[in-house]
C-alpha positions as CSV (number, residue, x, y, z in Angstrom):
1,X,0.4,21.1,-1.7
2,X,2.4,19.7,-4.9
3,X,2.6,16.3,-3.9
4,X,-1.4,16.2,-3.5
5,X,-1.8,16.6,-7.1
6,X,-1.9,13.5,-7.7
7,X,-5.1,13.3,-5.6
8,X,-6.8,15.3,-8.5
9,X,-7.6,13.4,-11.1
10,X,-9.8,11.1,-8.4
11,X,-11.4,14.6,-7.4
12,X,-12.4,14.9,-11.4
13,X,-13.2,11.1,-11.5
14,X,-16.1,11.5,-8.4
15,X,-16.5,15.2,-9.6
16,X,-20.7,14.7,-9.4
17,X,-20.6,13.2,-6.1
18,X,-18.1,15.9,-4.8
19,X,-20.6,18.8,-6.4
20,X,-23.6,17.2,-4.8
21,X,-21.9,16.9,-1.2
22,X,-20.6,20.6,-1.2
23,X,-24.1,22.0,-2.5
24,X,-25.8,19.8,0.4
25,X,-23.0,21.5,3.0
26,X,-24.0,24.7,1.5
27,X,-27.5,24.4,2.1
28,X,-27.0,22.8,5.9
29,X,-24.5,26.3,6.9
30,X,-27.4,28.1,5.6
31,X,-29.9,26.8,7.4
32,X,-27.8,26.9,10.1
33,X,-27.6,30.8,9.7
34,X,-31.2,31.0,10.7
35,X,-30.7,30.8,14.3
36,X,-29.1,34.3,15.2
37,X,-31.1,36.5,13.4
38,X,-34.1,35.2,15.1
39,X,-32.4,35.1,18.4
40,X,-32.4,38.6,17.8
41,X,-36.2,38.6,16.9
42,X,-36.8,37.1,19.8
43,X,-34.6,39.1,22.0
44,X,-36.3,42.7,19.9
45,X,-40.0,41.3,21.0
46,X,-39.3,40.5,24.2
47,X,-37.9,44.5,24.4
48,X,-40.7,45.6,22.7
49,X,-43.6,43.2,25.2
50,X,-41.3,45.5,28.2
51,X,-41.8,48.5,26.6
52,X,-45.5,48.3,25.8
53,X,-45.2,48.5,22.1
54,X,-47.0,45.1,21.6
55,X,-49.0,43.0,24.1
56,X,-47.9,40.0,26.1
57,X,-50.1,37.7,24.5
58,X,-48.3,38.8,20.9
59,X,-45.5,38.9,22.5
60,X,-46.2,34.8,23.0
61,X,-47.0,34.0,20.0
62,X,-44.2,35.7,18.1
63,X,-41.8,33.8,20.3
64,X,-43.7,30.9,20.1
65,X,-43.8,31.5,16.3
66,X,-39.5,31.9,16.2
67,X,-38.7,28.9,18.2
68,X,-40.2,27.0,15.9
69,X,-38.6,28.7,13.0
70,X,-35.5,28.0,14.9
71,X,-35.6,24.2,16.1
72,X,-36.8,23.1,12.5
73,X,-34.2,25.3,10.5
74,X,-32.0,23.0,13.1
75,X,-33.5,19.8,12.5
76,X,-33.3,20.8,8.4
77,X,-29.1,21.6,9.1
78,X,-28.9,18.3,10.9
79,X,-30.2,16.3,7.9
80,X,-28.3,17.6,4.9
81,X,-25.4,17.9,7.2
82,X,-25.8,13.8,7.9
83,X,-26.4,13.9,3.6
84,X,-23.3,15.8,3.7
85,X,-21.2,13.4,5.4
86,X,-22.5,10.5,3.4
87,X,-22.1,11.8,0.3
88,X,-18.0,13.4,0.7
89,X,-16.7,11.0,3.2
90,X,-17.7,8.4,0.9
91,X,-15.7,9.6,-2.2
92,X,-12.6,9.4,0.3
93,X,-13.0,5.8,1.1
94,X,-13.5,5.4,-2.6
95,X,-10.3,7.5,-3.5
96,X,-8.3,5.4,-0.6
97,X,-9.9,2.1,-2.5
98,X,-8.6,3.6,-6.0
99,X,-5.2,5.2,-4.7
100,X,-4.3,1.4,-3.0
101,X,-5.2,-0.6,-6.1
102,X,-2.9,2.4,-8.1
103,X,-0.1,1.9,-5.5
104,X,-0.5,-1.7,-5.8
105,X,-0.3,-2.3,-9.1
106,X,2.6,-0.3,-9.8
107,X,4.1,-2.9,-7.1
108,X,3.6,-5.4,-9.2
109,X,5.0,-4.3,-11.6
110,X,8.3,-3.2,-10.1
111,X,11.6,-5.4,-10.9
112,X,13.3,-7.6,-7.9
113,X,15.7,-4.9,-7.6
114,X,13.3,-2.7,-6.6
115,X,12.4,-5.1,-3.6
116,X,16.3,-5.9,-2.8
117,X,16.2,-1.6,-2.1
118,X,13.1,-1.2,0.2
119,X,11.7,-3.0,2.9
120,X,8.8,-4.9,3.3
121,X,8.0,-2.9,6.2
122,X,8.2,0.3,4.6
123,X,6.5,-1.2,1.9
124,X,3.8,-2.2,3.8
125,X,3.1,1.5,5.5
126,X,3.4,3.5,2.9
127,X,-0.1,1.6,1.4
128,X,-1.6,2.0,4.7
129,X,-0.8,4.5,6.9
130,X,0.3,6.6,4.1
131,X,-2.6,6.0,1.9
132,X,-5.1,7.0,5.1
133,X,-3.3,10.0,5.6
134,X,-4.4,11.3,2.3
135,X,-7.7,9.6,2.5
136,X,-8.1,12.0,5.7
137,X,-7.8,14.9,3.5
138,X,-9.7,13.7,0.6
139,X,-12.8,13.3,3.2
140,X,-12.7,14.9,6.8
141,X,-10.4,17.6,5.7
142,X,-12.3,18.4,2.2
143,X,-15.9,18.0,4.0
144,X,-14.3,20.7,7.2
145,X,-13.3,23.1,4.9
146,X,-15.8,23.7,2.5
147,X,-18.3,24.1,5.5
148,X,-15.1,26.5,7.1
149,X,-15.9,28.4,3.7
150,X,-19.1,28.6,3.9
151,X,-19.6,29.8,7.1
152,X,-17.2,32.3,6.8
153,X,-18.4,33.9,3.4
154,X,-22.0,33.8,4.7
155,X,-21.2,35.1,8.4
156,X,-18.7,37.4,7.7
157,X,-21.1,39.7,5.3
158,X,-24.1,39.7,7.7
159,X,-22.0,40.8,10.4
160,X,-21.3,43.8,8.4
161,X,-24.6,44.4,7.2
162,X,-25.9,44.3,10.8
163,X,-23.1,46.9,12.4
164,X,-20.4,47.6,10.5
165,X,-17.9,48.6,13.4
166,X,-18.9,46.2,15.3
167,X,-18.6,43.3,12.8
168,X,-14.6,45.4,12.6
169,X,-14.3,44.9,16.7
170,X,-15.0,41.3,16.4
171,X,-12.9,40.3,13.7
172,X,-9.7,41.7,14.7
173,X,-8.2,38.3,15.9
174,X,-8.5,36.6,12.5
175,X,-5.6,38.0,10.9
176,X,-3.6,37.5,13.9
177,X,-4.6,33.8,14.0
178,X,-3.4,33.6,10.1
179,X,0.1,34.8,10.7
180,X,0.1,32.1,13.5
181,X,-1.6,29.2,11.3
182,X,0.8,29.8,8.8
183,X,4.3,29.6,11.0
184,X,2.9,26.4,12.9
185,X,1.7,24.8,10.2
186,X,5.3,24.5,8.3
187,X,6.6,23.2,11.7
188,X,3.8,20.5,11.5
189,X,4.7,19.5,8.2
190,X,8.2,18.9,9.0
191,X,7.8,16.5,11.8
192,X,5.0,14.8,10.2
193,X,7.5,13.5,7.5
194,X,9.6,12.3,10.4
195,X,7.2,10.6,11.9
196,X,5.8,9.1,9.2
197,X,9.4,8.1,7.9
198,X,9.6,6.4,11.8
199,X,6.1,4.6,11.4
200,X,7.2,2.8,8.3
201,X,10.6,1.9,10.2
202,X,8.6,0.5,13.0
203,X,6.7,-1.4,10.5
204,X,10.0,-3.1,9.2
205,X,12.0,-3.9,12.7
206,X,8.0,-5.8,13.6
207,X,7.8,-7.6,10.1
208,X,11.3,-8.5,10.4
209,X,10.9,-9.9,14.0
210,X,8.1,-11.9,12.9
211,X,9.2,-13.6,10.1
212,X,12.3,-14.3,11.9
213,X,10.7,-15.6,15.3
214,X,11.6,-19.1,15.0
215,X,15.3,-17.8,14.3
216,X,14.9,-15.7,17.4
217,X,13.5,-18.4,20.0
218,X,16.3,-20.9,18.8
219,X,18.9,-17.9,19.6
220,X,16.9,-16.7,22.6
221,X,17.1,-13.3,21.3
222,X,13.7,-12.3,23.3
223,X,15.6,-9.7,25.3
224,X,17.7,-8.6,22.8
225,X,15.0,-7.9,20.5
226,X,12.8,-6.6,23.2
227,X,15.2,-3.8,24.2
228,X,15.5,-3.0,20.5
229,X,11.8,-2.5,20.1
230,X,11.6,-0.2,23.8
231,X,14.4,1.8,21.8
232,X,12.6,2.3,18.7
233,X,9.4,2.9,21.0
234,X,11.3,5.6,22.9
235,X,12.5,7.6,19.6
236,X,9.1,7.5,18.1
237,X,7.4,8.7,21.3
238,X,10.1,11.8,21.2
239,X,9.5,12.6,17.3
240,X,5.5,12.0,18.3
241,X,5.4,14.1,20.8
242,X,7.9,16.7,19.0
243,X,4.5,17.0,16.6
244,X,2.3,17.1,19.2
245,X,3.5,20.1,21.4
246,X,3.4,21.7,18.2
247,X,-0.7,20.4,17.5
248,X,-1.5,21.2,21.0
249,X,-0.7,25.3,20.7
250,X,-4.1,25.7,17.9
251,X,-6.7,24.6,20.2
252,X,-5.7,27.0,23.1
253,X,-5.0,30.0,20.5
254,X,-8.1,29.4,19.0
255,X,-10.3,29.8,22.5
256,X,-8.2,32.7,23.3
257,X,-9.0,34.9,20.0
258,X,-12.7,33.4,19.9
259,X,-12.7,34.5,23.6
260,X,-11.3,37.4,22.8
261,X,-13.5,38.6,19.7
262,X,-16.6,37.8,22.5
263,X,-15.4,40.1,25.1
264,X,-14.3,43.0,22.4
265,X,-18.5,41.9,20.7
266,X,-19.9,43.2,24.3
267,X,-17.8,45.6,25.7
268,X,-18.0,47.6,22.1
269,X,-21.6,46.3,21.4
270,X,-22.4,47.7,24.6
271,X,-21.0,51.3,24.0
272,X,-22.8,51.6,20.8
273,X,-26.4,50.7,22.4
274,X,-25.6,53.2,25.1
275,X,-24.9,55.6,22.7
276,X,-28.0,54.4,20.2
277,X,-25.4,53.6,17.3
278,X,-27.2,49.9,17.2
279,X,-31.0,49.3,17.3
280,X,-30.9,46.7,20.6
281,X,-29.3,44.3,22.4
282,X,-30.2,41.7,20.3
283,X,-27.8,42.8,17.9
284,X,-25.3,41.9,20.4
285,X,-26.7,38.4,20.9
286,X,-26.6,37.7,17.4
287,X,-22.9,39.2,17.2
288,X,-22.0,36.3,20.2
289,X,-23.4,33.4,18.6
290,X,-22.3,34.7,15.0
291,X,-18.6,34.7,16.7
292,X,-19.1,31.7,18.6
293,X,-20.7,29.6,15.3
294,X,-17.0,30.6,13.8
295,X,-15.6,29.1,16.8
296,X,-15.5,25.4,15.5
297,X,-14.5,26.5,11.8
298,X,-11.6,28.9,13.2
299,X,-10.2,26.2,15.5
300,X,-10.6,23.4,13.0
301,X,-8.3,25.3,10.4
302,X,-5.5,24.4,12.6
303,X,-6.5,20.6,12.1
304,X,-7.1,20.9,8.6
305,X,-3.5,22.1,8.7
306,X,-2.1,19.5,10.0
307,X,-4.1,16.8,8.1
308,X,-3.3,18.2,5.1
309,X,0.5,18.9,6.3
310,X,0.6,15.3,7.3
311,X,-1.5,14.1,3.7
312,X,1.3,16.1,1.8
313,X,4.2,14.3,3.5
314,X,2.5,11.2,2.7
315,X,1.6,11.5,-0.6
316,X,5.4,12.6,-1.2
317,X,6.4,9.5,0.4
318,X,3.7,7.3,-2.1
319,X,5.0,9.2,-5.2
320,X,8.4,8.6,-4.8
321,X,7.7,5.3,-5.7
322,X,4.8,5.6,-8.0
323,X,7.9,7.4,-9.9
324,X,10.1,4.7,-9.9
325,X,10.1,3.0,-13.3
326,X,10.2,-0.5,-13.5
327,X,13.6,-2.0,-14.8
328,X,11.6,-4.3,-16.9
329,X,9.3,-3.2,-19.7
330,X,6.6,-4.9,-21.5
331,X,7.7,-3.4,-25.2
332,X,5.1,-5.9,-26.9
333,X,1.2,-5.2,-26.8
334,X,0.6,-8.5,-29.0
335,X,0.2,-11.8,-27.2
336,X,3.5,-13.7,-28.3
337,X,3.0,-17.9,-28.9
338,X,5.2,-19.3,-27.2
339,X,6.7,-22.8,-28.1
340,X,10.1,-23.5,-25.7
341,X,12.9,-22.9,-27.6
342,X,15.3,-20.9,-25.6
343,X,18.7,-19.1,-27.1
344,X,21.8,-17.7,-24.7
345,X,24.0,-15.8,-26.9
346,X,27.2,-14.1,-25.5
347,X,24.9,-13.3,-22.1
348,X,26.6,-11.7,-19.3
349,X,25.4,-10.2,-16.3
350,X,25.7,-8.3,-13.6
351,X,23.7,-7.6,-10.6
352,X,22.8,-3.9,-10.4
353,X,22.5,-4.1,-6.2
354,X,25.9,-6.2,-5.7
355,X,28.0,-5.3,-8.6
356,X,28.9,-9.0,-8.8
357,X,28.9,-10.5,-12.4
358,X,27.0,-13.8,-12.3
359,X,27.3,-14.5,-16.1
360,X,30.6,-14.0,-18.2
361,X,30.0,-14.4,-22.1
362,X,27.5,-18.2,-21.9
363,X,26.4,-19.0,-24.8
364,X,23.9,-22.2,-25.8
365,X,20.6,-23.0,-27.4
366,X,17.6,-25.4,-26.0
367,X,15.6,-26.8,-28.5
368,X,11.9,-27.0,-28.0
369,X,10.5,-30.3,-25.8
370,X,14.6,-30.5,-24.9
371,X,15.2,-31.3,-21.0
372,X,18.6,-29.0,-19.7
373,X,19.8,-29.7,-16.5
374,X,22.1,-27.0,-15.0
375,X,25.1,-28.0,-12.5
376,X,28.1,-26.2,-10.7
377,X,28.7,-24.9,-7.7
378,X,27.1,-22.0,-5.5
379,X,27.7,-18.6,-7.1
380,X,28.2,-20.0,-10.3
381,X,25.4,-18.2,-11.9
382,X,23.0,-21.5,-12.3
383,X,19.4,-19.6,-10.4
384,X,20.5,-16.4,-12.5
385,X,20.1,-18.2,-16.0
386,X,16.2,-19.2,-14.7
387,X,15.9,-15.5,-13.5
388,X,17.1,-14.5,-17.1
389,X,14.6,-16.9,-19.2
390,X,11.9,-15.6,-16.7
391,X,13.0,-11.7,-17.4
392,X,13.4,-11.2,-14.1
393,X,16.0,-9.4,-14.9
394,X,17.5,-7.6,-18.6
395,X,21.0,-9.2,-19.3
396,X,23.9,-6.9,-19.0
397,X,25.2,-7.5,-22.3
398,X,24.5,-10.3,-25.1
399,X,21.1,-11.5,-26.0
400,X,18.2,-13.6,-25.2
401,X,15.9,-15.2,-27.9
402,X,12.8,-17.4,-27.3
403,X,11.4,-19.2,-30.0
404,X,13.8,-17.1,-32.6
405,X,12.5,-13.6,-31.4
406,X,14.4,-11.2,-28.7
407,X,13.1,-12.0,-25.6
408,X,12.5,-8.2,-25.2
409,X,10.3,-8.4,-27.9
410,X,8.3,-11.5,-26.9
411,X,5.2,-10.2,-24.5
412,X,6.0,-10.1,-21.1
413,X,3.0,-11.4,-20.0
414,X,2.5,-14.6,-22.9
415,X,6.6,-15.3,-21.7
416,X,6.0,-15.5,-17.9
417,X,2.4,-17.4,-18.0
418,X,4.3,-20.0,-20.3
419,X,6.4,-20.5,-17.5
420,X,6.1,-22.9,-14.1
421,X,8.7,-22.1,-11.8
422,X,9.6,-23.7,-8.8
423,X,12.3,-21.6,-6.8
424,X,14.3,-22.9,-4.6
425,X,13.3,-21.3,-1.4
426,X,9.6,-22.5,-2.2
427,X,7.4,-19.6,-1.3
428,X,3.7,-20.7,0.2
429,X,0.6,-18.7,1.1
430,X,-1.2,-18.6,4.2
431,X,-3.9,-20.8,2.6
432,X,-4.9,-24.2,2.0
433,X,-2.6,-26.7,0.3
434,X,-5.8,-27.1,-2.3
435,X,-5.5,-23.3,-2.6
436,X,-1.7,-23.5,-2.9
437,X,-1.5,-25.9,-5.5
438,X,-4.4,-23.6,-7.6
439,X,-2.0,-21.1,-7.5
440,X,-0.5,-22.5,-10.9
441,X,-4.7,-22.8,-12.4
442,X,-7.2,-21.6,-10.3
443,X,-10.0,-23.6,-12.9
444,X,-8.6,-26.9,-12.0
445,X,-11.1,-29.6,-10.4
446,X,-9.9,-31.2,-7.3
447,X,-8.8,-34.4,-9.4
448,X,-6.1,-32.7,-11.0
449,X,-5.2,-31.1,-7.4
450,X,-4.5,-34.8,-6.5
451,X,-3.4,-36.1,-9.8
452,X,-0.3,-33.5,-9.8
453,X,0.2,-33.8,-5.8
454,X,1.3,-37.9,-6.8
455,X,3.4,-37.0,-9.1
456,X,5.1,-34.9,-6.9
457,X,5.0,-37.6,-4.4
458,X,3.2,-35.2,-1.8
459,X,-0.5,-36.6,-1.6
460,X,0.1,-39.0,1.2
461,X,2.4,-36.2,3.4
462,X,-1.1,-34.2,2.7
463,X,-3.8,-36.9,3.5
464,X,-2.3,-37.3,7.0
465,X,-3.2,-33.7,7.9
466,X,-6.6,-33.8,9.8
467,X,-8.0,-31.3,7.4
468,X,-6.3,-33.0,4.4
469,X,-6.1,-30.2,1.1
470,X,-8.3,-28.0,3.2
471,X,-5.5,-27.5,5.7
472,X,-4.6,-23.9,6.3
473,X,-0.7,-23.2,6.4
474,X,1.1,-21.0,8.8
475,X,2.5,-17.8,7.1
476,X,5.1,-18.8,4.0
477,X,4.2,-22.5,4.6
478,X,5.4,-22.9,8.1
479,X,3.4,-25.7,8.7
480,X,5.3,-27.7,6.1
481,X,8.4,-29.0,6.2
482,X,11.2,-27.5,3.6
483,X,10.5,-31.0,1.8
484,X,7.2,-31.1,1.7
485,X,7.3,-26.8,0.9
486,X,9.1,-28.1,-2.2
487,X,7.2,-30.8,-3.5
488,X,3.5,-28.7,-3.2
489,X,5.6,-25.9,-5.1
490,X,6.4,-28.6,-8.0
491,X,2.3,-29.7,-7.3
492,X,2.0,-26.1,-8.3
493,X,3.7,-25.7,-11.4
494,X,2.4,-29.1,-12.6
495,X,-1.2,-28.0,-12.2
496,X,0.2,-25.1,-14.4
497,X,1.1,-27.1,-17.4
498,X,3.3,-24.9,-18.8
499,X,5.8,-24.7,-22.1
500,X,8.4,-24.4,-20.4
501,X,9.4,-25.7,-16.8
502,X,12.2,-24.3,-14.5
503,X,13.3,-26.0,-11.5
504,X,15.5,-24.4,-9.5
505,X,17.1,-27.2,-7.3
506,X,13.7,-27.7,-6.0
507,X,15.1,-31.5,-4.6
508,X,17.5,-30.5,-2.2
509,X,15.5,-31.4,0.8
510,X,13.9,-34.4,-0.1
511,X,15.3,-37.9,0.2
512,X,17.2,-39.7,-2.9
513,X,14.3,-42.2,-3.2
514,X,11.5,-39.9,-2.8
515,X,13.7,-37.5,-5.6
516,X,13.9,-40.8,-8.0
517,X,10.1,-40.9,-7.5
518,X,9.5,-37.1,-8.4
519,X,12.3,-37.2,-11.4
520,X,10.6,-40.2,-13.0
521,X,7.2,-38.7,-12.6
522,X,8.8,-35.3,-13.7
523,X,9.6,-37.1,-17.1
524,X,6.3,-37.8,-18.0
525,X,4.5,-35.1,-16.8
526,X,7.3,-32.7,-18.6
527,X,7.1,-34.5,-22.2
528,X,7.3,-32.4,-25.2
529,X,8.0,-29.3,-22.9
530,X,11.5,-27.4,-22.1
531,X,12.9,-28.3,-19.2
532,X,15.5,-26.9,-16.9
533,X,16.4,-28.6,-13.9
534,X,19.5,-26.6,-11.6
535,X,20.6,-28.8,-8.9
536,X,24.2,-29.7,-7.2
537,X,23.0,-33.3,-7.6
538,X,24.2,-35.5,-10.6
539,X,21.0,-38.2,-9.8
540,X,18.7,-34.9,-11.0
541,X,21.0,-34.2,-14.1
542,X,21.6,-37.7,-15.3
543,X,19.0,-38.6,-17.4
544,X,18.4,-35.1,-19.0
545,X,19.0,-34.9,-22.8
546,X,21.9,-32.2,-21.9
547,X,24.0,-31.3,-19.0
548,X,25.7,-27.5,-18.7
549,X,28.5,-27.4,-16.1
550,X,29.3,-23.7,-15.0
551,X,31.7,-22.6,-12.9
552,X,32.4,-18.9,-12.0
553,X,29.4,-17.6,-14.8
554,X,31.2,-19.5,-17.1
555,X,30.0,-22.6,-19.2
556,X,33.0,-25.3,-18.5
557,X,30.9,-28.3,-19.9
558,X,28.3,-29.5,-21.9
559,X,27.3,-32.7,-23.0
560,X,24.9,-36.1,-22.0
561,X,25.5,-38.0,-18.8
562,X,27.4,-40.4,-20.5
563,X,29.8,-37.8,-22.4
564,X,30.8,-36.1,-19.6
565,X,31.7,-39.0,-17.5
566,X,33.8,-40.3,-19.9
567,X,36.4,-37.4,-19.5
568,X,38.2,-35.8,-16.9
569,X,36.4,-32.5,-15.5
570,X,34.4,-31.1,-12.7
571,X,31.2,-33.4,-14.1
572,X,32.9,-37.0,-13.3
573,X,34.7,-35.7,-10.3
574,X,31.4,-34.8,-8.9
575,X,29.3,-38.1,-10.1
576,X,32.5,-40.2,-8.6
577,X,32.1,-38.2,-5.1
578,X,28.3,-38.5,-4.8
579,X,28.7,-42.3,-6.0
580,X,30.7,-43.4,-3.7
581,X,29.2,-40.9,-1.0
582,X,26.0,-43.3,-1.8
583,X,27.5,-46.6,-1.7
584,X,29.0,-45.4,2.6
């Protein structure tokens, strides 16, 4: 039970809940304990009204007397045993709550290449199903147990008060049932983790095929995918049914040394009333319901096995990522000013997941309020230079420096809320567009909503929509059109009002007018803020104070609109080509 360590400092947190719960179960087994010994009362008077040692009308009342002491002693272990449940299975949904936000958060704060490794899917299952695995043995398991306890420490030392040998006779199986506990139970946890490790497998192939299904319906990959699924169904039945041949031996074991313990309780019971060794055969009856009250505990503590077999595998499969440390750091507690001046020197890099080097050696400076545009061709390392300024990612070699300072020592969170991004696969919720747009400042008014949706030239797509800004999008924006995706994204980061703006050929699926709309409203809106515009276009580059040309994660030009045209290079060979692709 390493792994479920980590389950213990939530224990300590909801200690005082925890300690009320198991003194409540304590006091419901208790009353529970009442029963047999006036079974045997009641069986002893009934002997004794027989035998002429009391009356029958005594007789009556001392039974009438003990039924009473037994149904509300009953009614009394019903009630704390409904406190009970109320009190421990609560801390577990508050321990699932807690262990999901911590599992969470640390998500967050994971770097891309974390999410370039692992799976959505997997993602997804391992704060779900694996999270109400362990919940199951924060709660159910927990609550079980300590009653398991209970009844055992309290029944097993009356039985041998009562009749020593006998209590001996009736307890034989126990052991036996330990030995066999133990050997199943490391079975169980084995093919728990595999079928945990399959669940969150399952999870990806489904997200996958439903992210994808447009792609699929345009291939008509229904059957294909289909068959896929009926073969990942098939394996997952196997490995679930691998763990439960294994769950299904404890039930029937259990019966059979319960059942066993009864008959050994009367045929030895028996002998020793013959013989006068016990004082009646009520101490027989009490013996049968004493074995027979352990039934439920001794069976459940194959259950509890395998809940907390299956918890363990789960938790092991949450902390190996709770372990993983994220790539990048906040190493500066102090809110950092930020103002927009942005410094590349001697910056290369190379991604970790790829080994491809993106950036070889760039080097420039962006002053404050300056507007950058970014050109070259795919691959030539323009979206990494964003995902640098962002810290995204740490640069492989070289340095960073906003406003002067290393950007590792500006604070991660004052750097990225400085920031409006607009990527180029524009990412939307399943929300409104009003929603969407408040992404950027959830305490704008709906006038700015508007105000920043015309300058992005998307307010009249929107007001056709029967619902208008209230309209609800299809998961990652489906309901828009990649345009349209584009233009609420630049809504977005409008709203925002950042220092420093980074569009990452965010134009590529509108129109050239609508784009000469959006750049000129761009202009204003971006005024006295650093601006970075990547595109392949040279009608977004043009009228930016500077142009950088890479090529291969190199810088091959730099320079105005006008001083790059006026000599030979990749710049004018491009602005020629789209010129004259503009004029046909």
């Amino acid at each position: 039970m390493k792994e479920l360590k980590h389950v213990n400092k939530y224990f300590k947190k909801y200690w005082s809940k925890l300690l009320i719960g198991i003194i409540i179960t304590i006091i419901a087994r208790v009353f529970q304990l009442v029963m047999p010994t006036y079974v045997k009362k009641s069986i002893n008077v009934v002997e004794d009204a027989l035998s002429g040692k009391i009356t029958d009308a005594s007789a009556e009342n001392l039974l009438m007397e003990f039924i009473l002491i037994i149904v509300g002693a009953a009614l009394l272990s019903g009630f704390f045993t409904f406190l009970m449940r109320q009190t421990i299975i609560n801390v577990s949904r508050y321990i699932e709550y807690d262990l999901k936000n911590e599992v969470f958060d640390h998500y967050q704060s994971l770097s891309l290449n974390f999410y370039k490794k692992n799976r959505t899917g997997d993602l997804m299952n391992r704060i779900s199903e694996d999270v109400g695995q362990v919940r199951m043995y924060a709660g159910p398991a927990l609550m079980y147990g300590i009653n398991t306890v209970t009844l055992f420490v309290c029944i097993i030392p009356l039985m041998f008060i009562t009749a020593p040998t006998l209590a001996a006779y009736a307890l034989i199986p126990l052991p036996i049932l330990s030995v066999l506990i133990y050997n199943i139970s490391k079975v169980i946890h084995k093919r728990s983790t595999i079928v945990q490790e399959y669940l969150s497998t399952l999870s990806t192939f489904t997200q996958e095929v439903f992210s994808g299904v447009s792609v699929i319906k345009a291939y008509a990959l229904e059957p294909q995918i289909n068959g896929e699924l009926q073969l990942l169904a098939v394996e997952g039945k196997e490995k679930s049914m691998d763990l439960a041949k294994v769950n299904a031996w404890f039930f029937p074991l259990m019966v059979l040394l319960i059942g066993i313990s009864n008959i050994l309780v009367i045929y030895v019971g028996g002998k020793q009333y013959i013989n006068g060794e016990i004082e009646s055969v009520g101490v027989i009856a009490e013996f049968i319901i004493y074995v027979n009250m352990l039934t439920w505990p001794v069976a459940i503590v194959g259950w509890l096995t395998s809940i907390v077999q299956r918890a363990e595998a789960s938790q092991k499969r949450i902390n190996e990522f709770l372990k993983s440390e994220p790539a990048i750091k906040n190493e500066e507690i102090e809110a950092t000013p930020i103002t927009g001046k942005i410094e590349f020197k001697n910056v290369s890099f190379t991604y970790e997941d790829t080994n491809i080097t993106a950036l070889k050696n760039i080097s420039f400076t962006i002053k404050a309020g300056e507007t950058v545009a970014i050109l070259g061709k795919t691959g030539s390392g323009k979206s990494t230079i964003l995902d640098l300024i962002a810290r995204l990612y740490d640069v492989t070699e070289g340095e960073i420096r906003i406003d002067d300072i290393p950007i590792k020592k500006v604070n991660l969170n004052s750097l990225r809320e400085a920031i409006g991004a607009v990527p180029q696969d524009a990412f939307l919720f399943s929300d409104s567009i009003k929603n969407n747009i408040k992404f950027g400042d959830h305490t704008a008014s709906d006038e700015d909503v508007v105000k920043v949706a015309k300058n992005a030239a998307v307010h009249e797509n929107i007001m056709g929509f029967a619902k208008k800004y209230e309209t609800v999008l299809g998961e990652r924006g489906i309901t828009l059109s990649g345009g349209q995706k584009q233009r609420v994204s630049i809504a977005r980061a409008l709203l925002k009002d950042p220092e420093i703006y980074l569009f990452d050929d965010c134009l590529s699926a509108v129109d050239t007018e609508t784009e000469e709309e959006i750049l000129g409203n761009l202009k204003k809106a971006s005024r006295n803020r650093t601006t970075l515009i990547v595109s392949h276009r040279v009608s977004s580059a043009k009228n930016a104070d500077r142009i950088l040309v890479l090529e291969d994660g190199t810088l091959l030009q730099e320079g105005t609109h006008d001083d790059l045209i006026a000599v030979e290079g990749y710049y004018k060979s491009l602005y020629l080509n789209q010129l004259s692709e503009k004029e046909n």
